[in-house]
C-alpha positions in Angstrom: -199.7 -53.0 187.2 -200.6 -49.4 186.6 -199.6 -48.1 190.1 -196.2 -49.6 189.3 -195.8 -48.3 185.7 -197.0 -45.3 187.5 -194.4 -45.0 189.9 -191.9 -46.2 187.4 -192.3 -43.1 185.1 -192.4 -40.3 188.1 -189.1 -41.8 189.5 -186.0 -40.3 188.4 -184.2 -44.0 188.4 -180.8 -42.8 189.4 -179.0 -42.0 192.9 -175.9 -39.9 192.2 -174.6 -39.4 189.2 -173.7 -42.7 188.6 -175.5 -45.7 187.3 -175.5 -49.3 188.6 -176.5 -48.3 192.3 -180.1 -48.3 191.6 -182.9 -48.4 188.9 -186.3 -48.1 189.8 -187.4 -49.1 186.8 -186.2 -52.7 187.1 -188.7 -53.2 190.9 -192.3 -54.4 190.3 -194.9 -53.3 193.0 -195.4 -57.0 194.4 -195.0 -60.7 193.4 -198.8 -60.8 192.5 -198.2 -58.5 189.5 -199.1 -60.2 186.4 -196.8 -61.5 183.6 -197.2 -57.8 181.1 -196.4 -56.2 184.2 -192.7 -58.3 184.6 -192.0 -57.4 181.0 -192.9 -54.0 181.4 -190.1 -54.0 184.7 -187.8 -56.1 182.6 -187.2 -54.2 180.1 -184.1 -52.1 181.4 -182.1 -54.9 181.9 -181.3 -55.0 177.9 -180.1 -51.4 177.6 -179.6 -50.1 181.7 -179.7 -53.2 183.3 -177.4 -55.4 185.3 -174.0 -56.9 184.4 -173.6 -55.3 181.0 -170.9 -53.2 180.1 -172.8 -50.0 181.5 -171.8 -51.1 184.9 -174.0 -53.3 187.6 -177.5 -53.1 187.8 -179.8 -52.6 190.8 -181.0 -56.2 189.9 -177.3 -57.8 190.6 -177.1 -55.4 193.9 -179.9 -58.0 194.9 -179.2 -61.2 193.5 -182.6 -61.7 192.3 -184.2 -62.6 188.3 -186.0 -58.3 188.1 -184.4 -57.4 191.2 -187.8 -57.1 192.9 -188.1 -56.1 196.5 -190.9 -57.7 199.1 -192.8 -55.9 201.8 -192.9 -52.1 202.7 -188.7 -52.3 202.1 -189.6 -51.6 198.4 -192.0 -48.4 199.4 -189.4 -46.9 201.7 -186.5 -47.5 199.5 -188.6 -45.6 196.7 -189.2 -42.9 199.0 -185.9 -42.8 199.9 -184.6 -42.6 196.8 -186.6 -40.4 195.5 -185.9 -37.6 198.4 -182.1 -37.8 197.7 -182.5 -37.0 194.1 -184.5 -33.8 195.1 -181.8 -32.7 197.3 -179.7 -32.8 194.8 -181.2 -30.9 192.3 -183.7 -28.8 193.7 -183.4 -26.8 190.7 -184.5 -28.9 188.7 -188.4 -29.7 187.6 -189.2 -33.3 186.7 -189.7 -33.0 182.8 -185.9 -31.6 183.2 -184.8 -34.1 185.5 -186.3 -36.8 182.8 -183.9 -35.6 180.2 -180.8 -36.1 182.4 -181.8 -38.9 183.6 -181.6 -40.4 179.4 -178.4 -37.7 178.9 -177.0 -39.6 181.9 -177.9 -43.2 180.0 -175.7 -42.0 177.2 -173.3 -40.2 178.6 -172.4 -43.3 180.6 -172.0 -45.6 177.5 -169.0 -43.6 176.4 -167.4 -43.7 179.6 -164.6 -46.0 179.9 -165.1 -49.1 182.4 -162.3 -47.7 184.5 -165.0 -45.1 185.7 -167.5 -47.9 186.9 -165.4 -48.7 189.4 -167.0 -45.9 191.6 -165.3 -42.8 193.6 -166.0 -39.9 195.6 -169.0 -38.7 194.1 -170.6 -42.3 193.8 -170.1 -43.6 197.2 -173.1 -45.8 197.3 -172.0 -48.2 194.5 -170.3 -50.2 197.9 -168.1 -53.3 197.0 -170.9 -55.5 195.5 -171.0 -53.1 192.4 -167.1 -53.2 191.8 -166.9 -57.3 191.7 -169.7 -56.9 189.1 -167.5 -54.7 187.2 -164.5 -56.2 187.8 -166.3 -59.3 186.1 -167.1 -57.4 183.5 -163.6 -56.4 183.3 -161.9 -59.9 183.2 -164.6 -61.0 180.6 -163.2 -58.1 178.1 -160.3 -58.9 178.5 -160.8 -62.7 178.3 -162.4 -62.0 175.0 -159.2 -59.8 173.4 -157.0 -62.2 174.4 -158.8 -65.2 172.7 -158.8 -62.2 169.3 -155.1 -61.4 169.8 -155.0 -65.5 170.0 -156.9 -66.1 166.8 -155.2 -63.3 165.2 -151.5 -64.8 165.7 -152.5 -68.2 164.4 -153.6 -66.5 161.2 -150.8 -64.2 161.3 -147.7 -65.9 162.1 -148.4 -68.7 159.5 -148.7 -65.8 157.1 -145.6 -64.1 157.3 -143.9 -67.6 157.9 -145.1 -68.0 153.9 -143.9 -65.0 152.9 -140.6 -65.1 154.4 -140.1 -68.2 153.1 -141.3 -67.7 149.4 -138.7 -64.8 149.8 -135.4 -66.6 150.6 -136.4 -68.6 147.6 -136.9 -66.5 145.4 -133.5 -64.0 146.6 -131.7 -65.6 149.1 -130.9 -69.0 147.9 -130.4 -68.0 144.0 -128.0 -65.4 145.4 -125.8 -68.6 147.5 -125.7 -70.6 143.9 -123.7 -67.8 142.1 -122.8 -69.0 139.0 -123.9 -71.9 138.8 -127.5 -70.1 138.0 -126.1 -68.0 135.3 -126.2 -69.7 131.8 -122.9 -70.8 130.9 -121.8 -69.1 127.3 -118.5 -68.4 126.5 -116.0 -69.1 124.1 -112.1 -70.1 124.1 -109.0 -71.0 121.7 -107.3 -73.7 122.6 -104.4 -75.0 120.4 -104.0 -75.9 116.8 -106.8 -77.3 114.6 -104.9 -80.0 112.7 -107.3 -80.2 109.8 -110.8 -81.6 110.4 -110.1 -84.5 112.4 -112.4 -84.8 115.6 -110.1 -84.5 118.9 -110.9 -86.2 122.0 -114.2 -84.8 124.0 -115.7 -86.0 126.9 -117.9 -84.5 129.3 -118.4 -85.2 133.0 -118.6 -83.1 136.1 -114.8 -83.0 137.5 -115.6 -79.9 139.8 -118.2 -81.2 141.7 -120.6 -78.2 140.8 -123.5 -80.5 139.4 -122.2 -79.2 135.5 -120.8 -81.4 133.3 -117.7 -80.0 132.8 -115.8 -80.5 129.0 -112.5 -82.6 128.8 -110.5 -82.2 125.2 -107.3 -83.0 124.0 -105.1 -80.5 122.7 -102.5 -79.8 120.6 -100.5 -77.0 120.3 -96.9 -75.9 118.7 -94.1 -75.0 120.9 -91.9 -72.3 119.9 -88.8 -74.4 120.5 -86.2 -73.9 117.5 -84.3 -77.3 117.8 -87.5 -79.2 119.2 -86.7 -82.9 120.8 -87.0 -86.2 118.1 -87.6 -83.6 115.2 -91.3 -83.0 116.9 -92.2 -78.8 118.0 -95.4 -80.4 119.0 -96.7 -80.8 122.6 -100.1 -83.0 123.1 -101.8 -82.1 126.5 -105.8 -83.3 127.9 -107.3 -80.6 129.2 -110.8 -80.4 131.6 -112.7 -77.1 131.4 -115.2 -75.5 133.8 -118.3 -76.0 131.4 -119.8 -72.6 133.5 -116.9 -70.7 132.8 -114.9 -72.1 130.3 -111.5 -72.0 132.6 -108.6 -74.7 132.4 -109.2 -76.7 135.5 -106.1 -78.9 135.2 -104.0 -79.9 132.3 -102.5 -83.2 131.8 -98.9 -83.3 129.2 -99.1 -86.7 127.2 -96.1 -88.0 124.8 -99.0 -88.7 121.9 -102.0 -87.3 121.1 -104.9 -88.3 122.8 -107.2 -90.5 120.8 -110.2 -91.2 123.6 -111.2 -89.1 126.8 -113.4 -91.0 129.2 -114.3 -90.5 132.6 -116.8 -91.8 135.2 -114.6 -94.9 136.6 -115.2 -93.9 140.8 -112.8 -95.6 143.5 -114.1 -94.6 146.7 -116.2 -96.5 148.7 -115.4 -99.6 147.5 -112.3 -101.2 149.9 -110.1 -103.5 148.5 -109.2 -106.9 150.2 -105.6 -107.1 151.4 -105.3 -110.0 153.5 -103.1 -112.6 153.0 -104.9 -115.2 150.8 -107.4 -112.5 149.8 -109.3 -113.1 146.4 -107.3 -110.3 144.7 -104.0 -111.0 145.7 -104.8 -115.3 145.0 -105.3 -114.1 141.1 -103.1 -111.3 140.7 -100.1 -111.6 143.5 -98.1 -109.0 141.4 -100.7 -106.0 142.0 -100.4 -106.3 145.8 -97.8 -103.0 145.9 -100.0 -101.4 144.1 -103.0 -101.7 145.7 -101.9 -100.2 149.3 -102.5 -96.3 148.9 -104.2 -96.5 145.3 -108.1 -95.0 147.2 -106.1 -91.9 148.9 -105.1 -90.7 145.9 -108.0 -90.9 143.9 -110.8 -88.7 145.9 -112.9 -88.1 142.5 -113.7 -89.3 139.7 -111.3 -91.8 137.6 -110.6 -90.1 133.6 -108.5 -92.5 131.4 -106.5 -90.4 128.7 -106.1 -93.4 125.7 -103.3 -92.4 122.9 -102.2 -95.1 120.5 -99.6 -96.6 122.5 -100.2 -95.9 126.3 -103.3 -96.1 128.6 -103.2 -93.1 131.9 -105.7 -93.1 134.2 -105.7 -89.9 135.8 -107.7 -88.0 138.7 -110.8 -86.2 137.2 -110.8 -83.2 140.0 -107.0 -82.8 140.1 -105.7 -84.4 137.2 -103.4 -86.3 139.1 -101.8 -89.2 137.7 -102.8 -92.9 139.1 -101.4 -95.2 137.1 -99.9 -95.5 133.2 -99.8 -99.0 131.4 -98.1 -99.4 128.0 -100.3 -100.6 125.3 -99.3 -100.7 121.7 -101.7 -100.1 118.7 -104.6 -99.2 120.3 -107.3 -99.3 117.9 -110.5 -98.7 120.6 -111.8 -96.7 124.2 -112.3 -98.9 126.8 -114.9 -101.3 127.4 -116.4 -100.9 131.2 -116.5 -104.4 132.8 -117.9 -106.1 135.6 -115.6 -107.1 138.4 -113.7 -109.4 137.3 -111.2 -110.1 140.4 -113.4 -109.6 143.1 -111.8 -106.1 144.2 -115.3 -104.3 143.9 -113.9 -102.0 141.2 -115.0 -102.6 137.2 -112.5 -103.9 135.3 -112.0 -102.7 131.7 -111.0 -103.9 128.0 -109.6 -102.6 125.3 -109.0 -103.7 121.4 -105.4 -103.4 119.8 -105.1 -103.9 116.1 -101.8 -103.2 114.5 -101.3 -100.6 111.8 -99.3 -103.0 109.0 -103.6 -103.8 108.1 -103.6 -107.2 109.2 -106.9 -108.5 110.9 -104.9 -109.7 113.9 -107.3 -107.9 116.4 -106.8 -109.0 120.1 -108.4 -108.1 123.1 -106.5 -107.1 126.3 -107.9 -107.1 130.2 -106.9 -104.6 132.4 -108.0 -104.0 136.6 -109.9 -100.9 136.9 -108.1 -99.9 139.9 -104.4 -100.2 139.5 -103.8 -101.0 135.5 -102.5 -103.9 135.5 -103.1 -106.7 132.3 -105.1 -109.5 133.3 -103.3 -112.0 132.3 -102.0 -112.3 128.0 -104.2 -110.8 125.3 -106.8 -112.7 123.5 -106.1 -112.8 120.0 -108.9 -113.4 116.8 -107.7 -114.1 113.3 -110.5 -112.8 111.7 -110.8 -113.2 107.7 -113.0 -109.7 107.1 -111.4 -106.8 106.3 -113.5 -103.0 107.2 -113.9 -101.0 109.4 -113.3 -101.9 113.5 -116.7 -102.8 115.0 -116.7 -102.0 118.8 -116.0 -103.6 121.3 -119.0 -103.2 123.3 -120.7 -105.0 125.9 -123.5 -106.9 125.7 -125.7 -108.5 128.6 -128.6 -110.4 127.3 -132.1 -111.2 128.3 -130.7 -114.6 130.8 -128.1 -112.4 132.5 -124.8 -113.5 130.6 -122.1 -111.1 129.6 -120.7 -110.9 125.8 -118.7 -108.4 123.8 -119.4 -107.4 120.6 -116.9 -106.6 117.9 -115.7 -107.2 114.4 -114.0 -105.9 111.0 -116.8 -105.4 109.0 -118.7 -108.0 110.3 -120.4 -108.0 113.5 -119.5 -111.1 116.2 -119.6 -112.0 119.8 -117.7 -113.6 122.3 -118.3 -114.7 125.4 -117.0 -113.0 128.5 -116.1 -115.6 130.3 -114.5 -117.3 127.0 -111.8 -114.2 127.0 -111.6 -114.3 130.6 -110.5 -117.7 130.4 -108.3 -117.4 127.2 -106.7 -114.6 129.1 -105.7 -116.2 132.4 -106.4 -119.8 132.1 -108.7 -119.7 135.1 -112.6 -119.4 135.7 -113.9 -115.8 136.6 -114.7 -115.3 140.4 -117.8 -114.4 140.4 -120.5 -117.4 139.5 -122.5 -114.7 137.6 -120.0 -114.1 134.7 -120.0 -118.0 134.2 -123.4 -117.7 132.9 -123.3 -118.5 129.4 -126.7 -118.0 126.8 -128.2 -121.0 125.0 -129.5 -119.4 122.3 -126.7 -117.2 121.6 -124.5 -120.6 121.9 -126.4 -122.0 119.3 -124.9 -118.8 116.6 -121.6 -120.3 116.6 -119.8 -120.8 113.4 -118.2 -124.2 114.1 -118.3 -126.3 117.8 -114.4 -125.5 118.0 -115.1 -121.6 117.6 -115.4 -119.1 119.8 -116.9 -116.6 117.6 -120.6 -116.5 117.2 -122.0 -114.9 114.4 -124.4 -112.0 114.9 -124.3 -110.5 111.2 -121.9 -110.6 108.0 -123.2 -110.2 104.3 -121.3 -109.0 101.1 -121.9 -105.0 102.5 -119.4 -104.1 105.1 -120.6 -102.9 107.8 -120.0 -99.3 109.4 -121.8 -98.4 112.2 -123.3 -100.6 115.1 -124.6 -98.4 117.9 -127.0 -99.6 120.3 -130.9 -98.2 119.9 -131.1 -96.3 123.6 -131.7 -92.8 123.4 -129.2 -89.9 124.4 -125.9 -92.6 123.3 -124.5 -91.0 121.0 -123.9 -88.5 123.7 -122.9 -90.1 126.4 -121.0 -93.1 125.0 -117.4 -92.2 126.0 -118.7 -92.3 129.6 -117.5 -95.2 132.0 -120.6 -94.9 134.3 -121.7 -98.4 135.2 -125.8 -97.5 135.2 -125.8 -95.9 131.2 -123.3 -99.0 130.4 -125.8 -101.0 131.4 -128.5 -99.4 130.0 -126.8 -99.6 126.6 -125.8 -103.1 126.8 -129.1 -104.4 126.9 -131.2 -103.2 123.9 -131.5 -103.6 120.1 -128.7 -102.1 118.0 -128.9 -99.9 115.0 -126.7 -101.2 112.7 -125.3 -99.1 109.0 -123.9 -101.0 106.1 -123.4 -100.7 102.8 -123.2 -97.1 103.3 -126.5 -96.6 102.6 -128.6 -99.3 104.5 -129.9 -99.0 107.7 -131.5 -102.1 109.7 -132.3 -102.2 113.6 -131.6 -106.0 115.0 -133.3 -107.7 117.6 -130.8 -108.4 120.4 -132.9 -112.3 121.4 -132.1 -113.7 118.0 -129.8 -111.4 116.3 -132.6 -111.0 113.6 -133.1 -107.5 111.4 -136.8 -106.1 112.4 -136.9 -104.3 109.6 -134.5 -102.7 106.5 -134.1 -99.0 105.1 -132.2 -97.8 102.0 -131.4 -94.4 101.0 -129.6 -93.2 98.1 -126.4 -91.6 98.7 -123.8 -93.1 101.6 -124.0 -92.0 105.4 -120.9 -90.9 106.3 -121.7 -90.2 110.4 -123.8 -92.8 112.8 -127.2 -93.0 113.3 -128.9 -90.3 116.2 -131.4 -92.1 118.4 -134.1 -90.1 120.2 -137.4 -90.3 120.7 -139.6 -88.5 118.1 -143.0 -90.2 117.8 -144.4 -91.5 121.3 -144.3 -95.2 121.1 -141.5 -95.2 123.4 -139.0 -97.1 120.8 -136.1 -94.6 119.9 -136.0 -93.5 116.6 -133.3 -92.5 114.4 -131.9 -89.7 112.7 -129.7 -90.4 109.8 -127.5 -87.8 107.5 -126.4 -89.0 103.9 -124.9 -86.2 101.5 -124.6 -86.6 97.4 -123.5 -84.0 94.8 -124.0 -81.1 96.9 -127.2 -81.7 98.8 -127.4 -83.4 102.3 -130.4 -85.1 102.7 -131.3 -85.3 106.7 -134.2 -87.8 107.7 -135.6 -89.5 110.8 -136.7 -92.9 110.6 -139.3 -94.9 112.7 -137.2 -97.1 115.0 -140.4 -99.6 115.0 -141.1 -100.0 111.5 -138.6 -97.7 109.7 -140.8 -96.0 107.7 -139.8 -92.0 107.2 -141.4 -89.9 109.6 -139.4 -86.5 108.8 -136.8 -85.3 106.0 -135.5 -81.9 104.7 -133.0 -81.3 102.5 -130.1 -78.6 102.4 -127.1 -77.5 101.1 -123.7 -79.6 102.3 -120.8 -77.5 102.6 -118.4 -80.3 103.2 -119.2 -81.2 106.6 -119.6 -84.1 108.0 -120.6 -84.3 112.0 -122.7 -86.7 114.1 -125.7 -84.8 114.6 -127.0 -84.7 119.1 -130.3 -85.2 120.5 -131.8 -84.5 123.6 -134.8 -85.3 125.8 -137.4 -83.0 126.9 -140.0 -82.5 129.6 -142.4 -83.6 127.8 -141.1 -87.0 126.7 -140.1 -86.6 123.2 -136.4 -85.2 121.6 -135.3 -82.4 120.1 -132.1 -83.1 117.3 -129.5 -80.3 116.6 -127.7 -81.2 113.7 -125.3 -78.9 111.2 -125.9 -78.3 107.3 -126.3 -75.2 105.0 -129.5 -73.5 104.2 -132.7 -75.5 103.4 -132.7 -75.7 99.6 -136.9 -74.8 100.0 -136.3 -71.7 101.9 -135.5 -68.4 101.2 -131.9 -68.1 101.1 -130.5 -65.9 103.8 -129.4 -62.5 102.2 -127.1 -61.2 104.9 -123.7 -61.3 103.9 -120.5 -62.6 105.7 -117.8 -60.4 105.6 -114.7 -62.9 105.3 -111.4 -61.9 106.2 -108.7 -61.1 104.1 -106.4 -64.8 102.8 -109.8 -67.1 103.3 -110.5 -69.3 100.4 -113.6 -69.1 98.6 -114.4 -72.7 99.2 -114.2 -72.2 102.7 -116.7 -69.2 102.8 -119.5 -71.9 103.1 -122.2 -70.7 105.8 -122.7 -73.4 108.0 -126.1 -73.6 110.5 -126.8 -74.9 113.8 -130.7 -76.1 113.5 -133.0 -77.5 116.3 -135.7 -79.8 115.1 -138.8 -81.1 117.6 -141.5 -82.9 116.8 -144.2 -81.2 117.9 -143.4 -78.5 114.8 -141.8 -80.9 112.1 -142.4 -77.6 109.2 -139.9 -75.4 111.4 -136.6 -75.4 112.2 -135.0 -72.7 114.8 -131.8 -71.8 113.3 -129.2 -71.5 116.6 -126.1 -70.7 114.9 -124.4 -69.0 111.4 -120.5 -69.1 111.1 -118.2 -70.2 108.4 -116.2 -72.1 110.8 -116.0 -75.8 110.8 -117.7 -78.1 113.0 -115.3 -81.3 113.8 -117.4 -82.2 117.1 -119.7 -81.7 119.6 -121.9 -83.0 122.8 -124.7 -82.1 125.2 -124.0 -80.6 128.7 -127.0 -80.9 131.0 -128.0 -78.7 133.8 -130.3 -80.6 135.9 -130.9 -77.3 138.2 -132.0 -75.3 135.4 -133.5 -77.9 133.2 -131.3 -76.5 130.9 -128.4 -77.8 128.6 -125.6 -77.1 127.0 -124.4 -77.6 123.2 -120.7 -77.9 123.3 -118.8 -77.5 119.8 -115.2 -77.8 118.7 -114.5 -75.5 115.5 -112.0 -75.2 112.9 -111.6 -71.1 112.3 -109.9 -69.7 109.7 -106.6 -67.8 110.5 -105.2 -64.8 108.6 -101.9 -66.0 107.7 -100.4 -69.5 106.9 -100.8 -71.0 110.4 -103.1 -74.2 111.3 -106.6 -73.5 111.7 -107.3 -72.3 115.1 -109.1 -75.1 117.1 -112.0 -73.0 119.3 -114.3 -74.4 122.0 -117.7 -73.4 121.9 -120.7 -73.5 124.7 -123.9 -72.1 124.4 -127.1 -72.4 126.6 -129.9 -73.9 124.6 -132.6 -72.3 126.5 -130.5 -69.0 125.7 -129.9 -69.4 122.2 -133.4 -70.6 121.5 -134.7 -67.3 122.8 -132.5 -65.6 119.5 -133.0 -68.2 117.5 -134.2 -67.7 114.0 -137.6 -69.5 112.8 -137.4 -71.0 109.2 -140.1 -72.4 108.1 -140.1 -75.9 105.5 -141.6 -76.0 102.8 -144.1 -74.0 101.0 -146.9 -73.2 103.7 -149.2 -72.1 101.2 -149.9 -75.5 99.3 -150.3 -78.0 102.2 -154.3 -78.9 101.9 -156.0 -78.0 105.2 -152.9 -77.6 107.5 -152.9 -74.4 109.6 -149.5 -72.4 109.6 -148.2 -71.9 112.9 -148.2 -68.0 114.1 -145.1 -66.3 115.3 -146.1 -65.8 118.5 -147.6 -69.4 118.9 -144.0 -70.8 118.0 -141.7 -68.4 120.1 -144.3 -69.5 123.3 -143.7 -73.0 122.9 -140.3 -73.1 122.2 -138.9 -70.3 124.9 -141.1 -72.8 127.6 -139.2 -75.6 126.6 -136.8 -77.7 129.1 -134.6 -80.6 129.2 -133.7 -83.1 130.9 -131.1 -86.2 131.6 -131.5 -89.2 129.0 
């Protein structure tokens, strides 16, 4: 072991200037050497040794675990070795020779692999040396690849992300246009005619996913010798509810009493065989049917004056079809088929103006207009106010229509079907009578069953579904349905409220207040027991009194009270997010607040009892001490409705106002829409109540209100 840690240290270790040819330090004298001698040898191959990225060693030049050499080969090759390096440095003494030889070690780390390959002035590396470090090579380069690999997989997914969260965020709100900015705007459209409410419905006639507003107009011509003595022209009108443009305009030889849309045509084919159903009950609509889908592409609107029913096309306006009707006292009741064409048939209630109670009932095809056979008369003895119709489907799946003067009855379906044509409805479903409805029946030989009558006329019956009071001039057959099924709400009296159970026509449960109601109940959902509750409006002497009432139990959950400046308006509610309602509703300020000192300037011929500051408020439940107040104007609120935007989770209040002019002339009638989201962002905060006196309550913060309220948003009832 000594000799050869002898020889080991005098040896320079390097032939050329190159290393990878041959290391002496890496040979052991003899296989006999003990095991501290092979780690002694060994050591080089960590740091100088073979197959590492410094090149090949002298122990891969021959093949063997220490590249040991047997016999007198390993004395000679020392020899050898050791007489070249002399001759090539004879200059050099062996302390100096030491230092190149570790100058060299270094020096050949930095070196790039390229120079391992060998060349002039290494000859002696021979072809064994370059497949080492061509190995060597390969492996590097095996070993970036597999990096660049790994680095693309985390990479590519990456930018993918990013790209992606990009068009999102730009791109695609950039395609939707307008239909992302938050429709506001205001237009004057025609005379006001006093106070009385015109014809509004909403539905999306466009096809831009935004309820869109239809209205009836009316407007003065300027015509000096105007036909029949009459300079008045009555027109329906639909509205782009983003940008408040006339989409089409419709001239009608009355005024236009009802607006409703939602009846749809296509995709249901009508049977025209010979012998088909339709034509077997109704031979006389078979012109009409041929060509009646091609022309109605959208949405079906029906325009209702007092004597004439249109049905028009909602995108174009296009008429369909026209059927005379006189005295038309109602808006039309959306029916099942009746004839077997696939379409919904409708009904609706005439009742003639000399105040007789001769109230009749008239069928009509959904698609082509046509009366179903004669109308269906009722003497009833009750005199009041007219009492639906609406439709009813109870708990066993049979179809009856509520209606009355005062008084609230039923009929069956199937009763006026027969009345009306003397045959038995098509379809075996709208046979189906109710036993325990049956069973209400005045006398064996009536037809009327009794759902409620007492000595207080009734005034309102609405049913108790959330979001109807919106959405009740709509002919859409799923909300129909939805409505036809549940409790009702009914006012009478004037100033009693009860909510009837639809199984057994039963009141649940009875609420008086002191001064009259004078607009329908508001249902929405203010507690979270899932049962609609209601919010009512009566008005005596000055003061409205505004309340919400538990729909389960009618006990009070909410009331304020405010000044009344003579307005009289069914108040709107709509669903959140979060489950629960909010309720806009108009009155003057809160009696219990701080009056508002800003003054309204009023112009010039404006009465003083018209200056009367009327305010839009929101109420939700979550904060029943504060109310955001949307709106101040003097201007008149006749009507109004809910537009929803389902992309924004947004809606829309839509108001019709009575403005003030400056001369003589009609109030001017203007259309309104305002984003709620928007307006609740300006919206001021007034607080019920006096804070200061409620035992243990904490007062909302500013901050804490504006949060909650500018998060808020909406959704479809």
């Amino acid at each position: 072991m000594a000799a050869a840690l002898s020889r080991a240290l005098k040896l320079p270790g390097k032939k050329g200037s190159e290393l990878g040819e041959y290391d002496p330090l890496t040979q052991a004298d003899s296989e006999d050497d003990s095991e501290e001698d092979d780690l002694v040898l060994n050591y080089p191959r960590n740091g100088l040794g073979r197959g590492n990225c410094l090149g090949a060693g002298s122990s891969d030049l021959r093949g063997g675990r220490s590249g040991r050499l047997v016999g007198g080969e390993d004395e000679a090759e020392e020899e050898e070795e050791e007489d070249e390096w002399r001759e090539r440095l004879p200059s050099k003494s062996r302390p100096d020779r030491d230092d190149m030889k570790g100058a060299q070690y270094w020096s050949q780390r930095d070196t790039s692999s390229g120079r391992d390959r060998g060349g002039d002035d290494g000859g002696a590396t021979g072809g064994a040396g370059a497949g080492a470090v061509g190995g060597a090579d390969s492996d590097g380069k095996r070993a970036r690849a597999r990096g660049a690999i790994r680095a693309a997989f985390f990479l590519v997914p990456l930018v993918s992300a990013m790209l992606l969260v990009l068009l999102c965020a730009f791109l695609i709100p950039c395609q939707k246009g307008e239909l992302e900015k938050r429709p506001q705007w205001e237009r004057a459209l025609g005379d006001a005619g006093g106070v009385t409410p015109p014809a509004l419905a909403l539905w999306d006639v466009d096809g831009d996913s935004v309820e869109d507003v239809l209205l009836g107009v009316t407007e003065r011509t300027n015509d000096t010798q105007p036909s029949m003595g009459n300079n008045k022209v009555y027109s329906a009108v639909a509205l782009s509810a983003v940008s408040g443009q006339v989409l089409w305009r419709v001239v009608m030889r009355e005024t236009v009493a009802y607006i409703q849309c939602g009846l749809q045509y296509e995709g249901h084919p009508v049977p025209l065989p010979a012998g088909g159903a339709a034509l077997r009950a109704y031979p006389e609509t078979a012109p009409l049917l041929t060509g009646q889908r091609e022309r109605a592409s959208g949405p079906v609107c029906l325009l209702i004056g007092k004597s004439v029913l249109t049905a028009v096309n909602g995108t174009t306006g296009k008429k369909l079809w026209s059927v005379p009707i006189e005295n038309i006292e109602s808006q039309a009741v959306l029916l099942p088929d009746l004839q077997g064409d696939t379409v919904p048939d409708l009904l609706v209630a005439t009742l003639p103006a000399d105040g007789s109670s001769d109230l009749a009932l008239i069928l009509l095809s959904g698609l082509t207009g046509a009366k179903l056979g004669r109308p269906v008369p009722f003497n009833l003895t009750t005199q009041g106010k007219l009492i639906g119709p609406l439709l009813h489907e109870t708990q066993p799946g049979a179809y009856y229509i509520l209606l009355g003067l005062g008084t609230v009855e039923a009929v069956s379906l199937c009763d006026i079907y027969t009345r009306a044509t003397g045959k038995m409805p098509l379809m075996q479903a709208l046979r189906h009578k109710d036993a325990t409805w049956e069973k209400l029946k005045k006398t064996n030989s009536s037809s009327l069953i009794h759902i409620y009558s007492g000595k207080d006329a009734v005034d309102f019956l609405l049913p108790l579904v959330s979001g109807f009071c919106n959405n009740h001039n709509s002919l859409d057959t799923v909300a129909n349905l939805n409505s036809s099924r549940s409790d009702w709400a009914l006012v009478y009296g004037s100033n009693k409220l009860s909510v009837m159970r639809e199984r057994d026509a039963h009141k649940q449960w009875t609420y008086g207040v002191l001064s009259p109601m004078h607009s329908p109940p508001t249902p929405g959902h203010f507690n979270e027991d899932r049962i609609p509750d209601l919010l009512v409006q009566h008005s005596a002497n000055g003061t409205r009194r505004v309340q919400v009432i538990d729909g389960a139990s009618g006990r009070v959950l909410w009331a304020a009270e405010f000044l009344c400046p003579r307005l009289v308006l069914e108040a709107s509610s709509i669903s959140t997010a979060g489950g629960q309602s909010v309720f806009l509703f108009w009155a003057g300020e809160t009696i219990r607040a701080p009056k508002n000192t800003t003054k309204t300037t009023l112009a010039p011929g404006v009465a003083a009892e018209e200056s009367h500051i009327r305010n839009l408020f929101l109420l939700h439940p979550s904060y029943p001490t504060i109310l955001l107040q949307l709106n101040s104007t003097i201007d008149t609120a006749v009507t109004a409705a809910v537009s929803y935007q389902e992309q924004q989770k947004d809606a829309s209040y839509i108001s019709v106002l009575s403005r003030p002019t400056l001369d003589s002339e009609p109030f001017a009638r203007i259309i309104k829409s305002r984003s709620l989201r928007a307006a609740i962002a300006k919206a001021q905060v007034v607080r019920l109540g006096d804070s200061s006196k409620a035992s243990g309550a904490v007062k909302p913060g500013l901050f804490e209100v504006n949060k909650f309220f500018r998060q808020l948003s909406f959704k479809q009832q």
